[in-house]
N, C-alpha and C positions, 0 to 999 in steps of 0.2 A: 491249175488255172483258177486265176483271183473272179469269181462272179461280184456285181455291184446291182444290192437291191434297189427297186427304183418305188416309186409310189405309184399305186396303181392308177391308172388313167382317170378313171371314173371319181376318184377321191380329186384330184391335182384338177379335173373341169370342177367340181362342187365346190375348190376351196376360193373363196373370195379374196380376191384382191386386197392390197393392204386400204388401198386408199377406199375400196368399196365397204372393209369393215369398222374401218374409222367413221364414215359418214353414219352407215345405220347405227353404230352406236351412240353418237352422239346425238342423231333424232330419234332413237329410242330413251336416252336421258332425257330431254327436253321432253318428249312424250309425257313418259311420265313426272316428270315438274309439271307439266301442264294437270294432270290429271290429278296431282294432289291439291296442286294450288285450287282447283274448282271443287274439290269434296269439301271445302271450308267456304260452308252458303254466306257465313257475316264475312269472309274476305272478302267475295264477290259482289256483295252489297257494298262494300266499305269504299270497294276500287269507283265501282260505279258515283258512290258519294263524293268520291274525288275529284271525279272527272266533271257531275254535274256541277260544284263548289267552283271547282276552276275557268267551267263556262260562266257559271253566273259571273264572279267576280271581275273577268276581264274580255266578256262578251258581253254581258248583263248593261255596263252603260251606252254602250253604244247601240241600242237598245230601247233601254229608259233612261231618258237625258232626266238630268236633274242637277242644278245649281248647287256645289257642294262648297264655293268661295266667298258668297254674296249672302249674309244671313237674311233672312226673310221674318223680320219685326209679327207681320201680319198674322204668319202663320205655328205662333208659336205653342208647343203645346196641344197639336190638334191630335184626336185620336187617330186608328184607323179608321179608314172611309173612302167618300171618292177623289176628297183632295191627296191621298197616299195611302199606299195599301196595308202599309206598316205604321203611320205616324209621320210627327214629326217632331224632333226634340226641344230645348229650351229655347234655343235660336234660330228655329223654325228650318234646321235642316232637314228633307225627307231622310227618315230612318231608313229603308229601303235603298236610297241612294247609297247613304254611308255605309253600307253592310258590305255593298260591293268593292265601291274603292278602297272600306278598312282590309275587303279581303286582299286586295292586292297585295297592300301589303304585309299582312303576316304570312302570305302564302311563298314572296318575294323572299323575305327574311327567312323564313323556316328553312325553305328549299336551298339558299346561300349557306345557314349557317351548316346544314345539316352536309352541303358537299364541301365544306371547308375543312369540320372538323374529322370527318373521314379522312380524306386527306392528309391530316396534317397527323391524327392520332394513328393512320395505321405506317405510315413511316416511323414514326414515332416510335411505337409498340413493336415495330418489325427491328430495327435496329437493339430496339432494348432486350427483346428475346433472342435475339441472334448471338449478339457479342457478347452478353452476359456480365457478370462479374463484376465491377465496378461502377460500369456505363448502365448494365441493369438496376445496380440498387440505385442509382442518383436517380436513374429515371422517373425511378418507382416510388421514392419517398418522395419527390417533384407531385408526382400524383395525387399520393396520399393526402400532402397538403390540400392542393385544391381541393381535393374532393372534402376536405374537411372545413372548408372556407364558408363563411357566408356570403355567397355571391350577392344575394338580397340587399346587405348594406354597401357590399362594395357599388351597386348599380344610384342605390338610393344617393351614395355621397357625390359619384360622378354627374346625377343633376343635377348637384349644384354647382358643379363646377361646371361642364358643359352643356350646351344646346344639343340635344338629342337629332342626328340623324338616322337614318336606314345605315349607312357606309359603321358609324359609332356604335349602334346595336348590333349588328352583323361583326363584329368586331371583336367587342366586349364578350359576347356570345360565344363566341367559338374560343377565345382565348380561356374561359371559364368551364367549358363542359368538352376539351378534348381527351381529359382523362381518361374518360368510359372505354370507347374504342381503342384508345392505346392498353390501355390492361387488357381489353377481350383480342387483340389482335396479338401482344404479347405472349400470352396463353397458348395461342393457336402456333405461334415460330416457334413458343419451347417445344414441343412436339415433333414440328415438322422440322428441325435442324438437326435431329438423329434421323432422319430417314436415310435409305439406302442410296436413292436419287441427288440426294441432296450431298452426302458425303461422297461420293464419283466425283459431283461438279468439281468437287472441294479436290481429290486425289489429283485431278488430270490438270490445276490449276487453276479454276474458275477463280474471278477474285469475287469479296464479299457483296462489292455493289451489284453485281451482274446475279448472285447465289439472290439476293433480296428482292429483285426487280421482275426477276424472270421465274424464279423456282418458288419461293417463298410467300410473298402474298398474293399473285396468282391463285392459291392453292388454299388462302383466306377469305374467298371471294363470296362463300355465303354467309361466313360472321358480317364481310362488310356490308353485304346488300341489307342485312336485316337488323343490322345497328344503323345504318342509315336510315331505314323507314322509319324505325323508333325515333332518331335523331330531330327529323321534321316536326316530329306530333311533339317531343318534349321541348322544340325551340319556339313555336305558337305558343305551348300553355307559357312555359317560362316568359314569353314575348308579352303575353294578355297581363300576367302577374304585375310584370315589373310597370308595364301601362297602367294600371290598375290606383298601384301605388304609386303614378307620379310622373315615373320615366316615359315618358313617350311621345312621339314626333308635335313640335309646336304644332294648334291651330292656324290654319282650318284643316289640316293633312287628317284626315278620319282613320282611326283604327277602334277594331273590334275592343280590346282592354280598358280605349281611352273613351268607347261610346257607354260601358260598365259605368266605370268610376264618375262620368258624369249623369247618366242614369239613375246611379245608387239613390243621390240625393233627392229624386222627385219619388222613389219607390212609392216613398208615405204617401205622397201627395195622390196615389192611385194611376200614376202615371207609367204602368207596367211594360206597358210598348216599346220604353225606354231601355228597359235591362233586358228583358226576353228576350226576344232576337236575338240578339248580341253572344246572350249566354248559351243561345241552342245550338246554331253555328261552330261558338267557339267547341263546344262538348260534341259537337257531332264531327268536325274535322279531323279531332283527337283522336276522338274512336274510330272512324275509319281508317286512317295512317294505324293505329294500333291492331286494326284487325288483320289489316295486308301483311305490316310484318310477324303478326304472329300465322299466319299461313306462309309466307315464307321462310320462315325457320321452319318450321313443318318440314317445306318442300328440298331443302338444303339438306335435311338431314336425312339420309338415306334409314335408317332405324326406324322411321316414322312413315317412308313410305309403303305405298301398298304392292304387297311382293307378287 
């Protein structure tokens, strides 16, 4: 007579449900992302930096009005004081005004370029490590070039040939710095396209769009969050840079690079109120986008968390 062991009752009540250990395990992952992402006090600062920069900028005028179209002759050149709390520049714009509106947009621009070129660089890098072999190297020395290009004069020469918009920099931008992300997401498919998972799809017939889409970068998901944060802080500097030197929205449109470069010139003159601002902003928005993502790589990487 055939006997059939069964599990003992007490074990089959204790064992949890599929869908009940999928839940606490993935609010026990988020847990802990939460709890490394706050062990890093300059992330927390950085986030916080973010958050106040992006009130100011596009809460901040509606607020304190101030005429950023109409130059004001009278007030040219005034320090701070009670006519502005910052100044005001050579054509009597409130510095404090400008700060805001230029925040718009390099916060506009950054945050565009940096979901465009995720986008575009990790399909990119997903295909190029997947298929391999031919469509990899073209990829890859595609890359190399850019990365080896001087964007600097390619920017400088398109001002003279066009009129700088938002649409034209958010363009130019992303066409020029999608490299990065497609090599580090590249990196990430060559790995993940031997996995065990990944060769099933393959066995039972998956086709490659559906193995890319759904199994593959999926499973990239913390290179991309945290080349995307980097992506922001380096499309601002790059943004101020190329402003700096030249390229940047016709007046009266205010940005942070373009209130620098016209700043520079009264520096001597003692007229400081003109560049400071401008340059703290710009260095303080940097660093906190760079501190989030370097606590989010932290918190992505399971090695680095706290066990």
């Amino acid at each position: 007579m055939t006997t059939f062991e069964t599990e003992p009752e007490h074990l089959a009540a204790e064992a949890p449900t599929p869908e009940g250990g999928e839940v606490a395990s993935s609010g026990a992952i988020w847990k802990q992302f939460f709890y490394t992402f706050v062990e890093h006090k300059l992330a927390v600062f950085g986030a916080v930096m973010i958050v106040l920069i992006a009130l100011f900028c596009f809460v901040g005028p509606h607020l304190y009005h101030t005429d950023q179209v109409h130059p004001r002759l009278d007030k040219v050149n005034l320090g701070p004081g009670p006519g502005g709390p910052l100044g005001s520049d050579n054509t009597g714009y409130d510095i404090l005004g400008r700060l805001m509106y230029g925040g718009q947009v390099s916060l506009e621009v950054g945050i565009s370029v940096a979901l465009a070129v995720t986008v575009l660089g990790v399909v990119i890098g997903a295909i190029s490590g997947y298929f391999g072999g031919i469509v990899d190297t073209i990829i890859m020395r595609i890359c190399d070039i850019g990365l080896s290009f001087p964007v600097v004069f390619l920017f400088v020469f398109m001002s003279r040939i066009y009129t700088p918009t938002k649409g034209l920099l958010i363009l130019l931008l992303t066409l020029t710095v999608w490299f990065i992300p497609a090599r580090l997401v590249r990196g990430e498919t060559l790995s993940l396209r031997t996995r065990e998972y990944v060769q099933a799809v393959k066995g039972m017939g998956g086709k490659s769009r559906r193995i890319i889409a759904r199994h593959i970068i999926p499973n990239t998901v913390g290179t991309i969050i945290v080349n995307a944060t980097f992506q922001v802080a380096d499309a601002i500097i790059i943004l101020a840079t190329l402003e700096f030197l030249g390229f940047s929205l016709p007046p009266p449109t205010p940005t942070w690079g373009g209130m620098l470069s016209d700043g520079i010139t009264f520096l001597e003159d003692g007229y400081w109120w003109q560049v400071w601002p401008a340059l703290i902003i710009i260095v303080l928005t940097v660093v906190s986008f760079n501190f989030v993502g370097d606590a989010l790589r932290d918190s992505f990487d399971v090695r680095l968390q706290k066990r």
